[in-house]
C-alpha positions in Angstrom: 117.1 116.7 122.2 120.5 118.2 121.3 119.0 121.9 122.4 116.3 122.8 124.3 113.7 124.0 121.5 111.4 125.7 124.3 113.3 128.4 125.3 114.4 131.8 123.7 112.8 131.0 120.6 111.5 133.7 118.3 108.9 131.9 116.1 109.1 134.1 112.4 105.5 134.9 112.6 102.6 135.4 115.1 100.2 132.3 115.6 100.6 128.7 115.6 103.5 126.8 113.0 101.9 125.5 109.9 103.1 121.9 110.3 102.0 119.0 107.2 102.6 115.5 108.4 103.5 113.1 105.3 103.3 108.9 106.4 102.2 105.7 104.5 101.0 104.2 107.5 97.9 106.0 108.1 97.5 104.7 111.5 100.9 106.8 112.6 100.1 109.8 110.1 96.8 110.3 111.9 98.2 109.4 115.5 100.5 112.2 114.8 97.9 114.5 113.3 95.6 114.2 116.2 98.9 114.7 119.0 99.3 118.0 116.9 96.4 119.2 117.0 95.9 119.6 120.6 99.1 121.6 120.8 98.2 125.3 120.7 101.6 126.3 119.1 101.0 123.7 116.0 98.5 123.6 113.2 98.0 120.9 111.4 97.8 121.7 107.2 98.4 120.7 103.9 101.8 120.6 102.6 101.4 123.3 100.0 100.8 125.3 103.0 103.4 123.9 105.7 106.2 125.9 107.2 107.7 123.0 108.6 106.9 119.3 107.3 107.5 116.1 109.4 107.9 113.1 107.5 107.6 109.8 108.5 110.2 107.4 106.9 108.4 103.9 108.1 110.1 101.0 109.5 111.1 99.4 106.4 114.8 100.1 106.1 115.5 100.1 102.5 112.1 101.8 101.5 113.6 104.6 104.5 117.0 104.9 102.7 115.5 104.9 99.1 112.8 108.2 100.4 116.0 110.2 101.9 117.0 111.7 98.6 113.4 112.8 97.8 114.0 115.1 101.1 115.6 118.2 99.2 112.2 118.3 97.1 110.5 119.4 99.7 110.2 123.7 100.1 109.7 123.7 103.7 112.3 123.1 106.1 111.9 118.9 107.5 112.1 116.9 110.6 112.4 113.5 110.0 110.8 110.6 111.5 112.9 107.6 111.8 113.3 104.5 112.8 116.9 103.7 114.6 119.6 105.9 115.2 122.0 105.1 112.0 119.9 107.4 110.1 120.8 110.5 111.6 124.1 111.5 109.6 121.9 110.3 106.3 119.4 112.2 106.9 120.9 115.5 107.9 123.1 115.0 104.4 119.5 114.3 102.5 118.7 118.0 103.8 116.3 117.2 106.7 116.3 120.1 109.8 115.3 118.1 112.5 115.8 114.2 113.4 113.1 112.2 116.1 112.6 108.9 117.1 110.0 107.3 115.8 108.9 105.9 119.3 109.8 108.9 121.2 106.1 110.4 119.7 104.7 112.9 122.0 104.8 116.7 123.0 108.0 116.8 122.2 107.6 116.8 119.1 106.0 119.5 118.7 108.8 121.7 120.1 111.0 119.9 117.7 108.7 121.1 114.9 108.9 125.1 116.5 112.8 124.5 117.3 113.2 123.9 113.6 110.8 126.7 112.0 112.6 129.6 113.7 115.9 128.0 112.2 117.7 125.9 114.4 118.1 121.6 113.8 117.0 119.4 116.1 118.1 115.6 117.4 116.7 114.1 119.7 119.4 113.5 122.4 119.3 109.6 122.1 120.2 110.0 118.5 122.7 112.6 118.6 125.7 110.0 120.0 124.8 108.9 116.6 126.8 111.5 115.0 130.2 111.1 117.4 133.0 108.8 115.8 133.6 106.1 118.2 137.4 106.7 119.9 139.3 104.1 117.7 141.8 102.0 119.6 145.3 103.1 119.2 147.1 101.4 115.8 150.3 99.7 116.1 153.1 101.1 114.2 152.9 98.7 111.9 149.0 99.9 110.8 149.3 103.6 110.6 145.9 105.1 109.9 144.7 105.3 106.4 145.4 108.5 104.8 142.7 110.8 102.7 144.7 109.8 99.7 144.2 106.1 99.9 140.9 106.7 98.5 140.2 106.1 94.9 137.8 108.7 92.8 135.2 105.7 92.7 135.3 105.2 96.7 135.2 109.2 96.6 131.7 108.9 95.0 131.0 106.1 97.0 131.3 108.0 99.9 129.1 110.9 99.0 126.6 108.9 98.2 126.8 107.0 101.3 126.0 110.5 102.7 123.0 110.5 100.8 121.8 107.5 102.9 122.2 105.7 99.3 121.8 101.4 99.5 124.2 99.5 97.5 121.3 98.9 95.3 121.0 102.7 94.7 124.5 103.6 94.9 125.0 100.5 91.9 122.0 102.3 90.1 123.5 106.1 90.3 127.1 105.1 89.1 125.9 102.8 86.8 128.0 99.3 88.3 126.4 96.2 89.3 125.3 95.8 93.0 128.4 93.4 93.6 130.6 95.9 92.7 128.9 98.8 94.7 129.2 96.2 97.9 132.7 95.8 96.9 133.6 99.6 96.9 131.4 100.3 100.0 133.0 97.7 101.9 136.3 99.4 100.7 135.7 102.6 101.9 135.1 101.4 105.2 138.0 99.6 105.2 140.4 102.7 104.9 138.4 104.9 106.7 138.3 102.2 110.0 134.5 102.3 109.9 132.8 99.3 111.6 129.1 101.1 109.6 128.4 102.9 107.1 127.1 105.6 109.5 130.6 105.7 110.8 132.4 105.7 107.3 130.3 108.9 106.8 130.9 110.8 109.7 134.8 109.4 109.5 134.6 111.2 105.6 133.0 114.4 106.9 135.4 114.5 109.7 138.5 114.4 107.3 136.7 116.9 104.5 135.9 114.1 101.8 132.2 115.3 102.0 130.2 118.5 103.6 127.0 117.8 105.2 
């Protein structure tokens, strides 16, 4: 993980963290429930009564993308559960405290889960390389680098709700435009910003101020 969650930590309260684990695979919700339990530091409760929540995003990538927004509903700090690396920038826009990998299950987890309840975030280290900008080749003078201002107020929205781990489907549905023309505009966006993802369009946009995470 980015930090080590196990030391110097000052939990808010005495007694175990009041951890809810939200899933639709019940297999995975109760394999984490159970690895929980037998943690002394972690209780397992429901999520009116969580003081951290780990949710579970699933392995379908659009369902994923489509729950991120539904994040900032949540009252308890999150640590996210997901399933490859490109949803790290997403998900920390969408809100969430603390990013694993869903096949990195274990006891680390758990220190995740602490890590995030006395008020620090969380990646696990695998993911975190997620969130550096790949060193672009150098441009030839004849291809300076897009400027900020290339971007048009549509690719402005675009981008922010690219940040919101939006699909085109979603983005289409929030600006009211069909899904060919969202495609079109993302596509556009990580064409001036030199993105080869739309991961890296995003942390490109944060790292020139277009959007705050």
């Amino acid at each position: 993980m980015t930090r080590n969650p196990v030391l110097s930590l000052a939990p808010s309260q005495i007694g175990p963290v009041r951890v809810a684990v939200t899933s639709d695979d019940p297999l995975m919700r109760a394999s984490v429930q159970r690895l929980l339990a037998a943690v002394p530091e972690v209780a397992v409760v429901p999520t009116a009564d969580a003081q951290v929540v780990l949710v579970d995003l699933g392995t379908d990538r659009e369902r994923a993308l489509a729950r991120l927004p539904s994040l900032r509903a949540i009252a308890a700090p999150v640590v996210v559960v997901v399933p490859d690396g490109s949803f790290v920038t997403a998900a920390l826009a969408a809100g969430a405290r603390g990013v694993v990998h869903r096949d990195s299950i274990g006891p680390e987890w758990s220190a995740a889960l602490t890590a995030v309840e006395a008020g620090l975030t969380v990646i696990d280290a695998p993911l975190a390389e997620n969130l550096v900008s790949p060193r672009p080749a150098p441009a030839p003078a004849s291809a300076p680098r897009p400027a900020v201002g290339q971007l048009t107020e549509r690719e402005r929205q675009v981008v922010s709700l690219l940040a919101e781990g939006l699909s085109n489907k979603l983005i289409a549905d929030r600006l009211g435009i069909s899904d060919h023309t969202a495609k079109f505009h993302v596509n556009g966006v990580m064409a001036k910003l030199g993105a080869g993802t739309r991961t890296e369009a995003v942390v490109e946009a944060v790292r020139r101020g277009l959007v705050t995470l």
